[in-house]
C-alpha positions as CSV (number, residue, x, y, z in Angstrom):
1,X,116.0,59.1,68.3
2,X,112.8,61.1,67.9
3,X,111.1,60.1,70.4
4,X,114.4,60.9,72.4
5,X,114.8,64.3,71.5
6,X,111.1,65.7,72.8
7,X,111.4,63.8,75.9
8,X,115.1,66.1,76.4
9,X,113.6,69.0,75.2
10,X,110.8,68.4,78.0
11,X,113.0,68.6,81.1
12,X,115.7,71.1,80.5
13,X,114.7,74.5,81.4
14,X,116.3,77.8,80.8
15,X,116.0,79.5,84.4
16,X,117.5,78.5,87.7
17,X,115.9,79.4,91.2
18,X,116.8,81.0,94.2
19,X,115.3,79.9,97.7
20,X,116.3,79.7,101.7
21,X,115.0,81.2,104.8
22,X,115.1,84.4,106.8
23,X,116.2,83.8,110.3
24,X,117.4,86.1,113.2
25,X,119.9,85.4,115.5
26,X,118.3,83.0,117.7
27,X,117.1,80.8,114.7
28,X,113.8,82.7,114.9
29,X,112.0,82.9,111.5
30,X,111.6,86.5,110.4
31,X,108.1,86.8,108.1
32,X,108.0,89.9,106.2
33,X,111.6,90.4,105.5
34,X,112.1,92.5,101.7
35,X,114.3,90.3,99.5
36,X,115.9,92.2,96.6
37,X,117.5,90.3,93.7
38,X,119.4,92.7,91.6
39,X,121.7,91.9,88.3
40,X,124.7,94.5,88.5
41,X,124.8,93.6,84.5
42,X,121.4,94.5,83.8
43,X,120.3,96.4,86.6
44,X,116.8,94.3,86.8
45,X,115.2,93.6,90.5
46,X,113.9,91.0,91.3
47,X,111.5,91.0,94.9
48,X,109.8,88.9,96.6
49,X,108.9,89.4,100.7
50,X,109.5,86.1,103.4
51,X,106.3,84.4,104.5
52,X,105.1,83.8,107.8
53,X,108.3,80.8,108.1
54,X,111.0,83.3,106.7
55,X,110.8,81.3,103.4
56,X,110.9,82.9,100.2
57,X,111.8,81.5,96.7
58,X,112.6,83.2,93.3
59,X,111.8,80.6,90.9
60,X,112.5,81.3,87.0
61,X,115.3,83.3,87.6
62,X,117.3,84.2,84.5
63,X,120.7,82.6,84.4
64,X,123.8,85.3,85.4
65,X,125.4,86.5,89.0
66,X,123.1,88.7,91.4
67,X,123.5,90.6,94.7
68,X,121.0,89.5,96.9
69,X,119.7,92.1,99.9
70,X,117.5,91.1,102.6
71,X,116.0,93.5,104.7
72,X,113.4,94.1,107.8
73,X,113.1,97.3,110.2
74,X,114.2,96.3,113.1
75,X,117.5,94.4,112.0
76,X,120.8,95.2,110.1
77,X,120.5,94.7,106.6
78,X,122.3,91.5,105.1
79,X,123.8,91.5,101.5
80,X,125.2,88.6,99.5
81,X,127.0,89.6,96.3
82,X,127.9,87.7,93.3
83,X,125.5,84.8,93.7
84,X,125.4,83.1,90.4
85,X,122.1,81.7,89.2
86,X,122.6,78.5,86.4
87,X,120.3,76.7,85.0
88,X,118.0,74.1,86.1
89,X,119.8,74.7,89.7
90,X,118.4,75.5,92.9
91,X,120.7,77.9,94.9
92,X,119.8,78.4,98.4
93,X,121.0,81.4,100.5
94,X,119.4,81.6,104.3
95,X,120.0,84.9,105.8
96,X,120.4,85.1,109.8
97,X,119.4,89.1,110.2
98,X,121.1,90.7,113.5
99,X,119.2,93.0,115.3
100,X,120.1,96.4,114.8
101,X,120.0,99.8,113.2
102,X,118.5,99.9,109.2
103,X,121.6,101.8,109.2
104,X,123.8,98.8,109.1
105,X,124.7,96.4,107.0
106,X,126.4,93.1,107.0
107,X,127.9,92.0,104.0
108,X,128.7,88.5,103.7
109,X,130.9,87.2,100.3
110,X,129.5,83.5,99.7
111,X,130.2,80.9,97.3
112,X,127.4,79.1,95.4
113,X,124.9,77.1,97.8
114,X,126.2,78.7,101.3
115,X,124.3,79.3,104.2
């Protein structure tokens, strides 16, 4: 059994990780885009920016529920609110940004692993 144990202990991990892709309305990636991972609990932020394909990830992300904001001038602002983040689990959220005011926002209520 010991040589069970720190084989286990090797692959579980204590953080979970958020990733996806930053698109505008015509499928167009949007590079540049401000992604803001905030826990309502806690009140820690979490940012990161999309790279030149609109990907971003968030990897070792503490396990609880965030609202996630993505934002670019140019386009309405997209929120998605009480994402939860578990452990050892990849939770991907692509964002479609609609051309508009900074003004504006578009909130969108998703379960786990929506896109």
């Amino acid at each position: 059994m010991t040589a069970v144990a720190p084989f286990a202990w090797a692959q579980t991990s204590q953080v979970g990780t958020v990733a996806g892709q930053v698109t505008d309305e015509t499928n167009a990636a949007v590079p540049g885009a401000a992604i803001k991972m905030v826990d309502p609990a806690t009140n820690a932020v979490i940012e990161t920016t999309s790279n030149n394909d609109g990907r971003y990830v968030f990897s070792s992300v503490a396990p609880g529920t965030y609202n996630i904001s993505f934002v670019k001038q140019g386009f309405s602002t997209y929120e998605v609110n009480k994402q939860a983040v578990e452990i050892s689990a990849v939770l991907t959220i692509n964002a479609k940004l609609k051309i508009g005011s900074t003004a504006t926002t578009v909130e969108v209520s998703a379960s786990a692993g929506s896109q």
